[in-house]
N, C-alpha and C positions, 0 to 999 in steps of 0.2 A: 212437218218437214218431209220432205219427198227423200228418202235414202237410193237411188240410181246403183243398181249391180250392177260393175265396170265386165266387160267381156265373156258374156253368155255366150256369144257363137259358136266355142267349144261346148258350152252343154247342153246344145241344144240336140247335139247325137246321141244326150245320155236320155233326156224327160223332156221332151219340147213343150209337154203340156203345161209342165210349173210355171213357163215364162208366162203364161197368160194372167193381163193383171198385176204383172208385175213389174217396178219402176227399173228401168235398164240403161245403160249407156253401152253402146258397142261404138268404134271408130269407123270409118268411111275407109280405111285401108283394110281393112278385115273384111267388108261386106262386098265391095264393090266388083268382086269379079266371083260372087255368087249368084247362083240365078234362083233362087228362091228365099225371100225375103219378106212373104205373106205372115211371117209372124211380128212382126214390125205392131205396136199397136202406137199408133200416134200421141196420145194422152199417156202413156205411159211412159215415152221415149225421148231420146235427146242424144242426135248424131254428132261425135267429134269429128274434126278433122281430119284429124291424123299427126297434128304439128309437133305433139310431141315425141315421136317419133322422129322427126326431121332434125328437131332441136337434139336430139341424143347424138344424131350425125351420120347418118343414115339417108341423106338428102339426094345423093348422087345428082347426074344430071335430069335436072326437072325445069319441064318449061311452066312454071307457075300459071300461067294465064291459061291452059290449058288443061291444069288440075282445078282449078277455078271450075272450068265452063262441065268438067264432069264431075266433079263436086255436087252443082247446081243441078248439072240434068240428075242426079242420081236424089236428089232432096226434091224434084217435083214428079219425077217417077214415082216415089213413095210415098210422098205428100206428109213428105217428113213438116212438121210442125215448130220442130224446136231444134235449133244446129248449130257450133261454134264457128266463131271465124275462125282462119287460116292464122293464128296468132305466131308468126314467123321471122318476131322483131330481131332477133340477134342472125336471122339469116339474111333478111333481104333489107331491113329496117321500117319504121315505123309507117315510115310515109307510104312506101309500098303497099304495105299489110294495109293503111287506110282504101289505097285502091282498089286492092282484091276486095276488102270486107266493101267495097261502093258495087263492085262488079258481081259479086253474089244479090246483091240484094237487089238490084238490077235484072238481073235474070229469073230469080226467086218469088219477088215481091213481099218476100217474109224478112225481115230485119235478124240477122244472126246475131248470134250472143257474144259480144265482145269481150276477150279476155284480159285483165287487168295484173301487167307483172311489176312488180316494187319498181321497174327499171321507169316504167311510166311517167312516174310522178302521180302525187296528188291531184295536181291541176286536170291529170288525165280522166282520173276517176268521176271530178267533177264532170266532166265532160262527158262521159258515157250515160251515166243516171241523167243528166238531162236531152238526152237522144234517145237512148232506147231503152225498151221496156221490161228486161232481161241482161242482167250482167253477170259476170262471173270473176272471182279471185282465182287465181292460179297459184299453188302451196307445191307444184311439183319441179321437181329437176334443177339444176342452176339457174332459171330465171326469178322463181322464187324463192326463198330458202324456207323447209319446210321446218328447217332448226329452227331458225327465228322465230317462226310463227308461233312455237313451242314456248318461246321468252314471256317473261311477261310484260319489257316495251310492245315486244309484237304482236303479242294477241292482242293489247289490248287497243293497239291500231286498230287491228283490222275488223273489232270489234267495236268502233268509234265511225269507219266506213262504211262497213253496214249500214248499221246504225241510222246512220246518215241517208243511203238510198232507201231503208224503208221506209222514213217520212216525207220519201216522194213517191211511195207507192211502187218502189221497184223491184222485183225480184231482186234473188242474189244466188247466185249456184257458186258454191266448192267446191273447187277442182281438188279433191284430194283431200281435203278438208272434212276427215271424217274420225280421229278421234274422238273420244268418248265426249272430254271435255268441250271441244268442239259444236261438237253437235248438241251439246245440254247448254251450252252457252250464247255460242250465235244467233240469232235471227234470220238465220238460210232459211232460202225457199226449196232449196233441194240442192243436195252436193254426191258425189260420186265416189265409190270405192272398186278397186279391184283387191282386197284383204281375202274375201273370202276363196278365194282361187289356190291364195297360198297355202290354205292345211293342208290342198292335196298335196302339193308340190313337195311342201316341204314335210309330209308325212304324220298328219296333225288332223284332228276332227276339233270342228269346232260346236260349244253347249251356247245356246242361249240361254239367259237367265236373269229374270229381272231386270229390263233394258237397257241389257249389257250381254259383250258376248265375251265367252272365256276359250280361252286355246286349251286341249288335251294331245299329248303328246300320248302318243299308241307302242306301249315299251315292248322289244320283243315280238310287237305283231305287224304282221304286212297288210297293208292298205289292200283293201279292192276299188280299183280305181272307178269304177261305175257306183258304189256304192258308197264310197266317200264324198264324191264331189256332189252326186243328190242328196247326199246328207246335210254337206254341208253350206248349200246353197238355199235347205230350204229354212236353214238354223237363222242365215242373213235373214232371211225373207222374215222370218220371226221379226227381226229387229226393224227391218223396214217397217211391219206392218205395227210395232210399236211407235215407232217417229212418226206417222202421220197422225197420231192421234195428241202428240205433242204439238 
């Protein structure tokens, strides 16, 4: 399983060189009005949105067809490979979101990764595994509840979905979906975190160990902020580099 570090383009001022080789998700609202983005490795990568950001409400006025259209130019600039739709159901609604995700792929010619929220339905789900060949569950924010998911009706849905699109051969990405149990349990093909971002934050170095990672609280001492977040970026990396051999 592919483990994606959520938002390297802050650390890429700290060690540019660690990102090489390694599985990353960064947002189209963080890159887009950078002009060096040669670190990009296509097999490695997998461009958001941006939508959740928009969903937290943050959306101001946006002419969507024309985040669409430089969306798309900035996915064939880069010859981005792998990229979600604009999953934007509680702002514009479903039918919408189908035309933008028609209008990217239209202009793209690459089939974006459609993102699947409980609001959906079932029938949706259906629906997606037999169109396209990369889907995703969403565990983040109020569209999907990542409490639930924690139950065990929930998991073991969404465990029953999978499931379901790996015997038709289809990928499956977790949005967020990246607890321990999670990821020792599902049948993802790659799902994403931004976790390791927060020991800086919140003043914490993280240990791998034994394909698992454990939080340390630093009692007393002050962080060196260059020195912690390469630490503990390359601790994730550890654990990535354990889940693909899972």
């Amino acid at each position: 399983m592919r483990l994606h570090l959520a938002g390297v383009s802050t650390f890429l001022a700290y060690s540019p060189n660690d990102v090489i080789n390694t599985y990353v998700l960064e947002t189209f609202l963080d890159l887009k009005n950078k002009k060096e983005n040669e670190w990009i490795q296509n097999d490695y990568f997998i461009l958001d949105s941006g939508a959740y950001t928009f969903m937290r409400g943050n959306k101001g006025d946006i002419n969507w067809d024309l985040y669409i259209e430089e969306y798309a130019q900035f996915i064939l600039t880069n010859s981005i490979k792998y990229y979600f739709e604009l999953d934007i159901d509680k702002i514009v609604g479903l039918k919408e979101v189908e035309k933008l995700t028609d209008k990217l792929y239209q202009i793209t010619n690459i089939k974006p990764i459609p993102v699947w929220h409980m609001e959906r339905g079932i029938e949706y789900w259906d629906y997606m595994i037999n169109n396209f060949p990369y889907v995703s569950i969403s565990a983040a924010g109020n569209n999907f509840s990542s409490e639930w998911t924690r139950t065990k009706e929930g998991f073991n849905f969404i465990e029953k979905i999978i499931n379901k699109a790996l015997k038709k051969g289809i990928k499956v990405h977790g949005l967020g979906l990246t607890n321990i149990k999670a990821m020792n349990t599902l049948n993802m093909y790659s799902c994403d975190s931004t976790a390791w971002l927060f020991g800086n934050k919140m003043g914490n170095l993280f240990l791998y160990e034994n394909g698992s990672i454990k939080k340390i609280k630093q009692q007393g001492k002050r962080l060196i902020t260059k020195d912690a977040i390469i630490h503990n970026f390359k601790q994730w990396k550890k654990l990535q580099d354990y889940y693909l051999t899972k």
